[in-house]
BAFI-3210 file (N, C-alpha, C; in Angstrom, 3 decimals, decimal comma, padded with zeros to 6 digits):
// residues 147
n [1|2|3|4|5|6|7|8|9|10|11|12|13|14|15|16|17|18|19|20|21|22|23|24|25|26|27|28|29|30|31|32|33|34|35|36|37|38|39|40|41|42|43|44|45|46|47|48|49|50|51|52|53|54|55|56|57|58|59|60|61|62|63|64|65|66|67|68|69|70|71|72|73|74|75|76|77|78|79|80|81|82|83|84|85|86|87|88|89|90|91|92|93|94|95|96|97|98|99|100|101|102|103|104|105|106|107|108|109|110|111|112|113|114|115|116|117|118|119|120|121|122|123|124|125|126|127|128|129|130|131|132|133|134|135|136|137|138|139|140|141|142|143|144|145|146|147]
n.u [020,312|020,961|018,218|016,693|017,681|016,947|014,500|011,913|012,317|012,731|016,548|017,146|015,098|015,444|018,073|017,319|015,992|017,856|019,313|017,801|018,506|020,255|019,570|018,706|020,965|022,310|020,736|020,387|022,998|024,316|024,898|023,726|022,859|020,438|020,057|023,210|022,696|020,987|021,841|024,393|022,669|021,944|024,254|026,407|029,140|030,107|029,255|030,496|033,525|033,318|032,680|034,561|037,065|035,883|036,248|039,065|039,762|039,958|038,839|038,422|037,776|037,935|037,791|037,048|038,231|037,706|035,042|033,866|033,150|033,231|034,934|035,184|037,383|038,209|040,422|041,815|042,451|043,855|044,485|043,571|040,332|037,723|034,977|031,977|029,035|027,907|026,863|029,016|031,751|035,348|036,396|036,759|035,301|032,765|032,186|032,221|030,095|027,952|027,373|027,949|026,806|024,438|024,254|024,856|024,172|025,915|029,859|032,041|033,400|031,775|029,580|031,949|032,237|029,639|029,461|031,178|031,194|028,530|029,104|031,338|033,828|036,264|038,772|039,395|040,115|041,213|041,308|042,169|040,749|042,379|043,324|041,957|041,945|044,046|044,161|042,190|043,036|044,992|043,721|042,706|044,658|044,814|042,542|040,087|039,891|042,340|043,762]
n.v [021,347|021,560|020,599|022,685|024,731|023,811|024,384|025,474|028,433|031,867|032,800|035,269|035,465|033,127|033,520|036,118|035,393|032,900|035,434|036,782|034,997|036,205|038,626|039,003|038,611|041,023|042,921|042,649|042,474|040,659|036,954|034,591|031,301|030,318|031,454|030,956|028,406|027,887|029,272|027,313|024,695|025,006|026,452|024,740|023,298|025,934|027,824|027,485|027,740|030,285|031,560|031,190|032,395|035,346|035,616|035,222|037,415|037,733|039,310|042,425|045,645|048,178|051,011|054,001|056,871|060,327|058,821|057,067|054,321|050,794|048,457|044,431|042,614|038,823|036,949|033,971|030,295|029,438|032,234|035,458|036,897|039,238|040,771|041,452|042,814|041,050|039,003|038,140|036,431|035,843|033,531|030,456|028,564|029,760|030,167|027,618|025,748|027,950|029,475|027,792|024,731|025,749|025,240|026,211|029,621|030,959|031,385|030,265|032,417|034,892|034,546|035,349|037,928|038,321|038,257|039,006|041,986|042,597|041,872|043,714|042,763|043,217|044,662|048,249|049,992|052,770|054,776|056,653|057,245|056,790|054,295|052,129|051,568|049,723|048,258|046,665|044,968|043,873|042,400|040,751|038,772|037,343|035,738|033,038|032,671|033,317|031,322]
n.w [049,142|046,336|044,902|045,334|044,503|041,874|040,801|039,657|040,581|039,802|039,400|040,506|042,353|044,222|045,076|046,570|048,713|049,739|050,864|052,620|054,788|055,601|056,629|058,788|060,521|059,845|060,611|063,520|064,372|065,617|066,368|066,844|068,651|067,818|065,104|064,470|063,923|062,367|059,618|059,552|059,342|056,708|054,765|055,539|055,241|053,635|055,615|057,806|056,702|056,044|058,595|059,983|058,473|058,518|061,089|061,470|060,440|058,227|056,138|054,213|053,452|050,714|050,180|047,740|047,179|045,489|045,095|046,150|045,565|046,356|047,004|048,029|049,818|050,130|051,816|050,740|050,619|048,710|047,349|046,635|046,718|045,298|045,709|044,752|045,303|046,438|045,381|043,224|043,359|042,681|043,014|041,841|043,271|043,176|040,234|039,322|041,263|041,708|039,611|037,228|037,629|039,362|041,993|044,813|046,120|047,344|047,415|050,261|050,175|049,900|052,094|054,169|054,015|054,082|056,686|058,161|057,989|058,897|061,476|061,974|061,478|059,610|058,013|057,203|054,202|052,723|049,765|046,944|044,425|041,545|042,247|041,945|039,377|039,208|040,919|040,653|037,839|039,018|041,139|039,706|038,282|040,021|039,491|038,686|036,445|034,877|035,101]
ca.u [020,206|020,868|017,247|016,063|018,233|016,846|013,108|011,403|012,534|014,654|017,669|016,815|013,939|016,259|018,925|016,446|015,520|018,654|019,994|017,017|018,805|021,234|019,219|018,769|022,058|022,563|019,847|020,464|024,116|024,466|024,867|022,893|022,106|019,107|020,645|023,912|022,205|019,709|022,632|025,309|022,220|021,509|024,992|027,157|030,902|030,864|029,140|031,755|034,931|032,897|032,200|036,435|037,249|035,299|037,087|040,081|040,211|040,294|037,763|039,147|036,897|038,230|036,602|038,157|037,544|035,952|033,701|033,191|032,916|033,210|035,078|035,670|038,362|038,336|042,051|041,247|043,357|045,222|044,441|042,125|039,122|037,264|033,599|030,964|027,594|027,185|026,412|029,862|032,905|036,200|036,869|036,341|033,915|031,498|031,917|031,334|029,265|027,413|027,420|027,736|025,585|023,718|024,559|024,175|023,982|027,316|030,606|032,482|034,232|030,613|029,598|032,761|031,990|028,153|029,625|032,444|030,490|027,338|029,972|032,219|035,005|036,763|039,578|038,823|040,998|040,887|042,463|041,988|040,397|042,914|044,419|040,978|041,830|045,149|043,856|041,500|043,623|046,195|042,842|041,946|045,558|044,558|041,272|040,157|039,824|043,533|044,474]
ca.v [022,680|021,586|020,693|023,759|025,794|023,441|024,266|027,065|029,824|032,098|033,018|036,290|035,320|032,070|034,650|036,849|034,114|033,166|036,851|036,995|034,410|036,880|039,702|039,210|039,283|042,384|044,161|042,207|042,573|039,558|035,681|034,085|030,217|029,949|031,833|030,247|026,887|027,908|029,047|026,214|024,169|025,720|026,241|023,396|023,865|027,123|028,628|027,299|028,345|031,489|032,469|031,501|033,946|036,497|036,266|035,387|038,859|037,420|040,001|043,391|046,297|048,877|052,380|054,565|058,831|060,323|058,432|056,239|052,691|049,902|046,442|044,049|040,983|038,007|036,227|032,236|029,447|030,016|033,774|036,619|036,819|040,325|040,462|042,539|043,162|039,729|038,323|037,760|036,480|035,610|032,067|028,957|027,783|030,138|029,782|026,248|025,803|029,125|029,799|026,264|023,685|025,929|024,190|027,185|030,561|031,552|030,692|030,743|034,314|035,985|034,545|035,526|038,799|039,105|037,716|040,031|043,574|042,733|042,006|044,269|041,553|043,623|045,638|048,708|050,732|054,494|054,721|057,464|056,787|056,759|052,835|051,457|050,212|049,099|047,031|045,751|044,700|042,881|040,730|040,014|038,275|036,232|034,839|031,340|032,871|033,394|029,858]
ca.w [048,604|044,658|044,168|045,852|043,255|040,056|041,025|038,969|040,979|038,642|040,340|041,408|043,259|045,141|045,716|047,524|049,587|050,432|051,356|053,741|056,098|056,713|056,515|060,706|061,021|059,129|060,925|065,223|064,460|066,107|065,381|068,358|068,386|066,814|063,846|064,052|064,085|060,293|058,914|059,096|058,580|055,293|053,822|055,886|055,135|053,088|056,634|058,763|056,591|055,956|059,867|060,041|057,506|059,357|062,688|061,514|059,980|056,410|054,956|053,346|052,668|049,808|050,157|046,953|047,387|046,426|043,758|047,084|045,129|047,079|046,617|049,618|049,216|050,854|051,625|050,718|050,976|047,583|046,729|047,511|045,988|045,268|046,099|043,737|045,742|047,236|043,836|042,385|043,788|041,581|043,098|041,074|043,861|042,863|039,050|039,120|041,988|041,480|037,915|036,342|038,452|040,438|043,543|045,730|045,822|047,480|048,320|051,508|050,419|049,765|053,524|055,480|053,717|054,777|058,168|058,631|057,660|059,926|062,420|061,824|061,932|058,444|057,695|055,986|053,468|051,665|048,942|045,978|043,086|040,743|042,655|041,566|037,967|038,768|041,722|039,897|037,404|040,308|041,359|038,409|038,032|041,096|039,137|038,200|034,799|034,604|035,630]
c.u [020,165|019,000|016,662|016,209|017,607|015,418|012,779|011,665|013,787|015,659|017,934|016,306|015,113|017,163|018,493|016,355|017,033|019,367|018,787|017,732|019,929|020,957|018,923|019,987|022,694|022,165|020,373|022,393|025,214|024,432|024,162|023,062|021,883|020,051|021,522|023,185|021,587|020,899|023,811|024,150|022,162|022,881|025,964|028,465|030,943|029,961|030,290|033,267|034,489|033,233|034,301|037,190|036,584|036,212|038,470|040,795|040,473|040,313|038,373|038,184|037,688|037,317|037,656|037,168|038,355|034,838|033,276|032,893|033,898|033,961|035,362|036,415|038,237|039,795|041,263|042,151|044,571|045,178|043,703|041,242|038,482|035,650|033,078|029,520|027,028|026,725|027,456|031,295|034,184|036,779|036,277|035,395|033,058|031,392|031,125|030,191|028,019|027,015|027,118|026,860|025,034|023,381|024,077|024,287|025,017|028,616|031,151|032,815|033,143|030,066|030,280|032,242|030,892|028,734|030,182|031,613|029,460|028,096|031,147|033,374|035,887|037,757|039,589|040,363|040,955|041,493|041,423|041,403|040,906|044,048|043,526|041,650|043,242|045,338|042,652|042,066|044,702|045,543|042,921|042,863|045,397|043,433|041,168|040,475|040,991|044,828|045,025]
c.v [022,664|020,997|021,707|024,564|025,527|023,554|025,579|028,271|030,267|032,467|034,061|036,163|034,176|033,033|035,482|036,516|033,649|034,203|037,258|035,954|035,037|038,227|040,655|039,624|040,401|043,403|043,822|042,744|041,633|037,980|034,682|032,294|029,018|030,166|031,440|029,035|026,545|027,804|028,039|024,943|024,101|025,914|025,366|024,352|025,517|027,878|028,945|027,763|029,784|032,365|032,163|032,161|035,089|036,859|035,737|036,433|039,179|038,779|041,572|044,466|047,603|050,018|053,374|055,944|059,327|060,005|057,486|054,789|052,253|049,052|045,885|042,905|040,375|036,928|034,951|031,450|030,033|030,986|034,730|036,612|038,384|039,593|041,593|042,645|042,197|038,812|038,084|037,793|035,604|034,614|030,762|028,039|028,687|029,885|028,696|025,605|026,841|029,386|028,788|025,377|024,470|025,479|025,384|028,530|031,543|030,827|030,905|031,899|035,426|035,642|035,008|037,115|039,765|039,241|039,311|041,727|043,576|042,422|042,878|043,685|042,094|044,598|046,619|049,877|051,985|054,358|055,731|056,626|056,230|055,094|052,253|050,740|049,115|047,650|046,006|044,356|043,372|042,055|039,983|038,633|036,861|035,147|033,958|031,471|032,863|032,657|029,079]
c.w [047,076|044,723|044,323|044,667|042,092|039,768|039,949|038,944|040,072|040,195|041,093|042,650|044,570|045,400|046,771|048,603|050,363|051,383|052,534|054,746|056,557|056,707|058,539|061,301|060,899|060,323|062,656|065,343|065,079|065,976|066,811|068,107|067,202|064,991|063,012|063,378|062,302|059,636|058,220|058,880|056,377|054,206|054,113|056,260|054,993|054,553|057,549|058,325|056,163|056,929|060,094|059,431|057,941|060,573|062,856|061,013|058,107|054,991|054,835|052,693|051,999|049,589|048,871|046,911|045,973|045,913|045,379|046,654|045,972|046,856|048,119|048,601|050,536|050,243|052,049|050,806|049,810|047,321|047,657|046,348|046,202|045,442|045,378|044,592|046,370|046,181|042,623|043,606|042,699|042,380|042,065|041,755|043,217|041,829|039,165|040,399|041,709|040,029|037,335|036,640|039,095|041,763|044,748|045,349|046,490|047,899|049,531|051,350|050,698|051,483|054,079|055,002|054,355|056,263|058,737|058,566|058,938|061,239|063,113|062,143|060,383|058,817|056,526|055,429|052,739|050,783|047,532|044,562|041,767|040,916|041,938|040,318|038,367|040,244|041,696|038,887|038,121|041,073|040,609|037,924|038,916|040,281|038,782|036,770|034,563|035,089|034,511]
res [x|x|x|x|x|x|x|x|x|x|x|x|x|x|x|x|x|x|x|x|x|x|x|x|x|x|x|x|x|x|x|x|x|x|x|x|x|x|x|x|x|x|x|x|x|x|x|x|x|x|x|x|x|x|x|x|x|x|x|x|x|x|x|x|x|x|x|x|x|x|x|x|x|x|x|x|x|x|x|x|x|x|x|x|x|x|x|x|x|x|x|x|x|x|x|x|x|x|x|x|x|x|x|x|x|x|x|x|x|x|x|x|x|x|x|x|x|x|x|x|x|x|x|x|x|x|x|x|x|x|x|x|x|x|x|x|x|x|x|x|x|x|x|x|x|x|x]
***
């Protein structure tokens, strides 16, 4: 998968590309096989502790009323990790994997994430608008950045 990433394609475009192999599962709702089979081809490990963070209930979705923004967390070995749009997660795999070497294009938290939603394998939460900064703030504490 690292030469795939170091090829021409900007990172949009390889992102794209990636997010289409779980764009089936999004839409079938289902993990069949075949599907299973591309996927743990394609990302290995971070599939497999991904799809175990899915149905072990890992994943955490954050609904805040009534602006309605979003966050999901994923609980990881040492922390939780917040998730931004599928394109940012606050573990130190993605930095340096993700960010630094371009190695791939997610880590296990952003998989159990896709996993868990198109599965509905998540626990979801309400919470007023006014928790937002200050649980932001109480990830943020969790982050690699603040290692």
């Amino acid at each position: 998968m690292t030469t795939e990433f170091n090829t021409n394609l900007n990172y949009k475009t390889y992102l794209l590309k990636n997010v289409q192999h779980f764009s089936k599962l999004m839409r079938t709702k289902t993990l069949n096989g075949m599907l299973l089979s591309t996927l743990a081809n394609l990302y290995k490990e971070r599939f497999w502790k991904g799809l175990k963070a899915a149905v072990d209930g890992l994943v955490k979705k954050y609904i805040f009323k009534p602006s309605n923004n979003v966050l999901w967390l994923v609980v990881g070995r040492e922390s939780e990790y917040f998730i931004i749009d599928n394109i940012y997660c606050s573990c130190y795999d993605f930095y340096l994997n993700t960010v630094i070497r371009k190695e791939t294009p997610f880590c296990y938290h952003i998989i159990a994430r896709i996993i868990a939603e198109a599965l509905d394998l998540y626990e979801t939460y309400i919470l007023s608008d006014n928790k937002y900064k200050s649980l932001i703030e109480e990830w943020r504490s969790f982050s690699y950045l603040e290692e």
